[in-house]
DORO-381161 format. One line per field, with one value per residue (C-alpha): x, y, z; residue in one letter. Coordinates in steps of 0.1 Angstrom, whole numbers. Example, Ala and Ser with C-alpha at 12.3 -4.5 7.8 and 13.67 -1.06 7.14 Angstrom:
residues 2
px: c(123 137) .
py: c(-45 -11) .
pz: c(78 71) .
residuo: c(a s) .
end
This chain:
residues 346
px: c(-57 -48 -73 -90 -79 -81 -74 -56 -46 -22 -47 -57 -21 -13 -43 -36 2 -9 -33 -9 15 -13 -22 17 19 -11 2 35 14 -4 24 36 2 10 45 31 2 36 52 17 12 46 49 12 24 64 41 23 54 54 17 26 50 78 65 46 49 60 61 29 39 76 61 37 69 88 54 54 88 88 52 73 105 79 56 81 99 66 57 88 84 48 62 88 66 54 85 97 136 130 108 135 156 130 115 145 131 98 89 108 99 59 70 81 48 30 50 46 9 6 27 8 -20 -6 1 -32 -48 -21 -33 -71 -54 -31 -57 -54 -18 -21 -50 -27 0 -24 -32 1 13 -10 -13 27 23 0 21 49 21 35 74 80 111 125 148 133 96 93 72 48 28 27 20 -11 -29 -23 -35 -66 -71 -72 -90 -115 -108 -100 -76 -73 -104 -120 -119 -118 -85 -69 -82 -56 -27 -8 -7 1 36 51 68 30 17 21 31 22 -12 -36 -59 -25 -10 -44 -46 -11 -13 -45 -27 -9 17 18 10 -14 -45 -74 -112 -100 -88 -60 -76 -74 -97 -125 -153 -157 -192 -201 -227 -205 -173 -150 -152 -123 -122 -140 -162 -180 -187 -225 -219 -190 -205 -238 -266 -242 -245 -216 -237 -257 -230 -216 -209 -183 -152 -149 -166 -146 -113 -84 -73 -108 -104 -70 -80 -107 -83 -56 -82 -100 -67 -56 -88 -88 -53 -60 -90 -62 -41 -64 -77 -37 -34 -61 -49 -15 -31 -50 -16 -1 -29 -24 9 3 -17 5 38 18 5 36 48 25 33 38 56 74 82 41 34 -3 -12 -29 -22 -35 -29 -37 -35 -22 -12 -21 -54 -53 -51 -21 -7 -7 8 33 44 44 63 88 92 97 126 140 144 154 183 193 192 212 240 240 246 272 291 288 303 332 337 341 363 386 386 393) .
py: c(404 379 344 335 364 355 382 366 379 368 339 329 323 306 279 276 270 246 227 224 205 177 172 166 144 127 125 112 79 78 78 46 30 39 22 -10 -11 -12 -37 -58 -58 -63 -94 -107 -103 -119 -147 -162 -148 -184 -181 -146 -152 -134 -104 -90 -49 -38 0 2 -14 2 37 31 27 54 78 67 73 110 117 107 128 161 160 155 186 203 196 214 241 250 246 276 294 305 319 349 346 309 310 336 308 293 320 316 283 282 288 261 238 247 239 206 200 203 184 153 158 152 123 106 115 100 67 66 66 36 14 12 10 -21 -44 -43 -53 -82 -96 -107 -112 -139 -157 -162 -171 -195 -215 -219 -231 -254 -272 -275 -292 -325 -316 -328 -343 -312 -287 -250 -264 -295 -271 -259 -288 -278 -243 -249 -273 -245 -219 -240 -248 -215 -195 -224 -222 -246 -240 -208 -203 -231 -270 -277 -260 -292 -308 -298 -302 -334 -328 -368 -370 -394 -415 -422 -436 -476 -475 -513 -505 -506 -475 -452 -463 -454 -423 -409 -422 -405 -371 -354 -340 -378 -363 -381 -362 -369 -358 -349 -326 -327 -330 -296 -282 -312 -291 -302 -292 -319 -344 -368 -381 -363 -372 -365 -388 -391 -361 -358 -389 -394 -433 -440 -431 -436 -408 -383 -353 -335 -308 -302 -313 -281 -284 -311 -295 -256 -236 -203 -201 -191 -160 -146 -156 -138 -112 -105 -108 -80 -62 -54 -51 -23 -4 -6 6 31 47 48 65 89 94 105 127 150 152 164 186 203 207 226 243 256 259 285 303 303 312 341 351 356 374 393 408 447 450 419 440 437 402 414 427 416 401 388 351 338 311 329 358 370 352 319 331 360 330 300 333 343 304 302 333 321 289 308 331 296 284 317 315 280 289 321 300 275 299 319 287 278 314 306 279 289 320 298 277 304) .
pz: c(-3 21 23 52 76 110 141 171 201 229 247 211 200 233 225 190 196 227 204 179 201 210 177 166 193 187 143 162 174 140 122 141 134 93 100 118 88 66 82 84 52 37 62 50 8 21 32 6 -20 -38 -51 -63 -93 -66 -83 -59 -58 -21 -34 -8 18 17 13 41 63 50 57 91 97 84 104 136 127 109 139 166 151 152 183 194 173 189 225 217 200 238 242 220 224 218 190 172 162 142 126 93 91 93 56 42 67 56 21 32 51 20 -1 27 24 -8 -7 23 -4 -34 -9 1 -32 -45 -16 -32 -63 -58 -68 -104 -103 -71 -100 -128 -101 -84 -112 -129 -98 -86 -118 -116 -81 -88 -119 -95 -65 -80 -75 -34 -52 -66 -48 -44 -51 -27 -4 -28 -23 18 6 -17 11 40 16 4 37 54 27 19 -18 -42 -75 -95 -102 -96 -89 -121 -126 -112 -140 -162 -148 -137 -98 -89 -87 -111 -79 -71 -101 -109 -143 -151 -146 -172 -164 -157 -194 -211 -192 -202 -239 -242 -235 -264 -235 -218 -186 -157 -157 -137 -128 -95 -67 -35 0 7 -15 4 21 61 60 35 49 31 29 7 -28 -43 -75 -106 -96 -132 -130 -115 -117 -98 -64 -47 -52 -66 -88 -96 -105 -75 -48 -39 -10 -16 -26 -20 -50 -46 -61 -42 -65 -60 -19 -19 -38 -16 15 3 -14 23 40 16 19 55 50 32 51 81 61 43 87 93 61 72 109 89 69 96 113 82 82 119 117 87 110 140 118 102 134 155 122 124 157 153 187 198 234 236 237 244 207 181 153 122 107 70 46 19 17 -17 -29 -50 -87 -78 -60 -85 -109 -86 -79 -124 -126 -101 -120 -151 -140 -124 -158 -176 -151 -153 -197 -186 -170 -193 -221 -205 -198 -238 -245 -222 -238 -269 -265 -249 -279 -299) .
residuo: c(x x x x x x x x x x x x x x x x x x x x x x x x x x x x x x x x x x x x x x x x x x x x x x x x x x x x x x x x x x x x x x x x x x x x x x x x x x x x x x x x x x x x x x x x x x x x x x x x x x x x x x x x x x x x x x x x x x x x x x x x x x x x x x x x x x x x x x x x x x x x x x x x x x x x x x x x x x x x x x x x x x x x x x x x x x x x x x x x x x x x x x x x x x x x x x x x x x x x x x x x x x x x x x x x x x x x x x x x x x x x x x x x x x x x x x x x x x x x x x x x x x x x x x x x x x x x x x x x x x x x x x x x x x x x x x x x x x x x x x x x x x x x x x x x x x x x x x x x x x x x x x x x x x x x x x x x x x x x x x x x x x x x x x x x x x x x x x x x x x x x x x x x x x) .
end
């Protein structure tokens, strides 16, 4: 028994074929949206690259192109298939083709699906990507000497800057690592020699941050030295003055930035893949409709349209039973061609 039986008649298949058409033309503009979101978003992870271990995963970003691409090229094709399909001897050429291009439809679905799902998934992988590639950026802050890192300096202020965040995952992050470069530090002092010899790795650390991470909404001026240190500056605590330095780190403040870009994304994207499947859906109805035609001489008959045309158990067992002679005959093939083979040997 067919699923979902619907009766149509001549002005009902007119307004379902007509419908049709608007709705691929309107998945034709969506699926440039899903190709700009792409592009976005692979141009907002290219950027900030260097505080990303170069390990950033563009699978998203690159499928979200390649879905956009194939809406425009499925629904433009679709579109044109609904306009002929109000004209008999026009519609005939695309009757041998309609099944296979369905099949396709169904596969891009789930795909666009599968896609959607990945972009509220991508935070767990942009997580440990953030944070090994941060704390390598930030060891090579000091490096303004060295070719292929003399901009990471540049880089960490913008991004401290802009996101309002300050080290890894915290200010105090700075504290272990010798961000002063070397060509800065006046080695006949006193105060620098005790610091380094103090240091197992004879590196230059210090109780204190780079500009960036300073807080313009301070009432004071910036401190930027000696911050655990309650005596070194007038009616300080290093405990209470929070609003000094920036308190959030800047893996949690990106990680919070790509993480709402991809849902947003990805709520597009989920928008666009039931506007496709609703078009699948019709186009099921308007293939098996005009199929269904008993007299194509009387355009003016009814006709009935369905989802399936057996009901969802005989169809998942006709589609396993299918598979299953599929692989009896690739077996069959393969063990004639071993018996050819061997009476030619002997």
């Amino acid at each position: 028994m067919a699923l979902l039986k619907v009766k149509f008649d001549q002005k009902k298949r007119v307004k379902l074929a007509q419908g049709l058409w608007l709705m691929n033309w309107l998945s034709v503009l969506a699926g440039i949206i899903i190709f700009g979101l792409g592009l976005f978003l692979k141009i907002e992870l290219r950027k900030r690259s260097d505080v990303m271990d170069n390990s950033e995963s563009h699978f998203v970003p690159n499928s979200l192109i390649g879905m956009g691409v194939l809406s425009c090229v499925f629904n433009s094709l679709a579109g044109k298939i609904c306009y002929d399909a109000l004209d008999p001897a026009k519609y005939a050429k695309w009757k041998p083709w309609l099944k296979p291009y369905l099949a396709v439809c169904v596969l891009f679905n789930v795909t666009l699906f599968l896609v959607a799902l990945c972009c509220f998934l991508l935070r767990g992988s942009l997580e440990s990507t953030l944070a090994h590639g941060l704390k390598n950026g930030m060891k090579f802050y000091r490096d303004t000497d060295t070719p292929g890192r003399c901009f990471m300096k540049r880089t960490i202020d913008m991004l401290q800057i802009e996101f309002k965040c300050c080290g890894n995952n915290g200010f105090r992050d700075w504290f272990e690592i010798q961000w002063i470069s070397n060509r800065y530090l006046d080695f006949s002092s006193k105060e620098v020699k005790d610091r380094i010899k103090s240091n197992v790795d004879g590196r230059y650390l210090v109780d204190g941050v780079p500009f960036s991470c300073c807080n313009p909404n301070s009432p004071r001026p910036c401190i930027q030295y000696q911050l655990t240190n309650n005596s070194a500056h007038y009616s300080y605590d290093h405990q209470t003055e929070e609003l000094n330095l920036w308190v959030r780190g800047c893996r949690a403040a990106l990680l919070s930035y790509y993480s709402n870009l991809m849902n947003t994304v990805g709520a597009v994207t989920l928008l666009v893949w039931l506007l496709e499947v609703t078009i699948t859906i019709g186009l099921r109805y308007l293939h098996t409709a005009l199929e269904g035609v008993s007299n194509p001489e009387d355009p003016e008959c009814e006709s009935e349209g369905w989802l399936l045309e057996k009901s969802v158990p005989e169809t998942w067992k006709a589609f396993l039973e299918s598979v299953k002679k599929l692989g009896k005959g690739n077996q069959v093939e393969a063990e004639g061609g071993d018996a050819g083979q061997a009476s030619e040997a002997g």
